[in-house]
C-alpha positions, 0 to 999 in steps of 0.5 A: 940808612933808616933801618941801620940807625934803626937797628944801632938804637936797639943795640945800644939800648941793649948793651944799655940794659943788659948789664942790669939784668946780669946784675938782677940775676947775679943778686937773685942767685946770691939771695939763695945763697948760705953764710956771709956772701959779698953782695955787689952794691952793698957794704954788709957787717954780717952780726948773725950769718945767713942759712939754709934759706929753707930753714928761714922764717916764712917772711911775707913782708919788709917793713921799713923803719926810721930810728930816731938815733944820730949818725952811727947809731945803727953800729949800735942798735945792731950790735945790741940787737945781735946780743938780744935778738927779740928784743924791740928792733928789727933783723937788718939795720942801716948806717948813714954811710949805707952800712948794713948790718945783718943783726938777727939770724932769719929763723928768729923774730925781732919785736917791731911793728905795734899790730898792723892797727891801721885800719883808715886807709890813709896811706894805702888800702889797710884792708889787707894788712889790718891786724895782718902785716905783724912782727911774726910775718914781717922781716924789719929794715931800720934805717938810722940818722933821723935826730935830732930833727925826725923829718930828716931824710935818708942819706945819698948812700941809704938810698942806693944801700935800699935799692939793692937791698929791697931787692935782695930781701925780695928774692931771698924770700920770695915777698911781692912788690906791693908787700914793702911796708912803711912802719907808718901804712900800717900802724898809727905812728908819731905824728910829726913825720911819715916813718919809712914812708919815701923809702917803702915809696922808692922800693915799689917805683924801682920794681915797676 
């Protein structure tokens, strides 16, 4: 009786899991993909379509950005950001609703990040990332709605837009766990608020 309760307790927690890992490898498979693929989980606006993923820019990290701009700002910045891609802002940007916009064609370099000029290891150890984590190397996340109040937090759907979008970001390009960076470990930033800081938390807890 032991050993059937047993072996319905494995079972249970397999078909528990397994949905989840078909879902893992259904997104990786998609991450490799060309053009405007529909991504489970996730509500994408493609502003510039994916490539070859060969033909991509060699990013070694995600580095997540907080715009101070109000709900529905990300709409816009993308839309400008798509007519200007070099411009300052970043290549993926975040509604509220946990809307993303692809804004910038991945072989292009959005101006973001101020140099990696952290060097006080603060937040995390800067000796691998001072003067290193830069724009030339690091795709941007922007996640919008932070005003009028900055230590405002991401939204429900933001959240869960992030949980499947770090990982699709990772498998596209091939970026470790411990290469999610919040814009505040790696550069010294407003004072008022850590920027990006629970988001790029959230993304290495999921990945353990």
């Amino acid at each position: 009786m032991m050993i059937a309760r047993l072996l319905a307790a494995v079972l249970a927690a397999f078909f528990l899991i397994a949905p989840v890992a078909a879902g893992d490898a259904e997104l990786a498979k998609l991450a490799r993909a060309s053009g405007t693929p529909d991504i489970p989980g996730l509500k994408m606006v493609w502003l510039a379509p994916w490539g070859d993923v060969l033909s991509a820019r060699g990013w070694r990290n995600i580095i997540v950005h907080q715009t101070e701009g109000p709900a529905g700002s990300a709409r816009g910045g993308a839309a400008e950001q798509s007519k200007n891609p070099t411009r300052r802002g970043v290549t993926v940007w975040v509604e509220t609703d946990g809307t993303v916009y692809w804004a910038v064609a991945e072989n292009l370099v959005p101006t973001h990040g101020d140099g990696a000029n952290r060097n006080d290891n603060k937040y995390i150890d800067n000796s691998a990332t001072y003067r290193r984590v830069v724009r030339d190397n690091s795709i941007g996340v922007e996640f919008a709605g932070n005003y009028p109040d900055v230590t405002t937090g991401p939204t429900d759907a933001q959240v869960a837009a992030w949980r499947v979008l770090v990982k699709l970001l990772r498998a596209r390009y091939d970026i470790p766990l411990d290469h999610v960076y919040a814009h505040n470990w790696i550069d010294y930033k407003d004072s008022r608020y850590c920027e990006g800081c629970w988001l790029a938390t959230l993304a290495r807890m999921w990945g353990e």
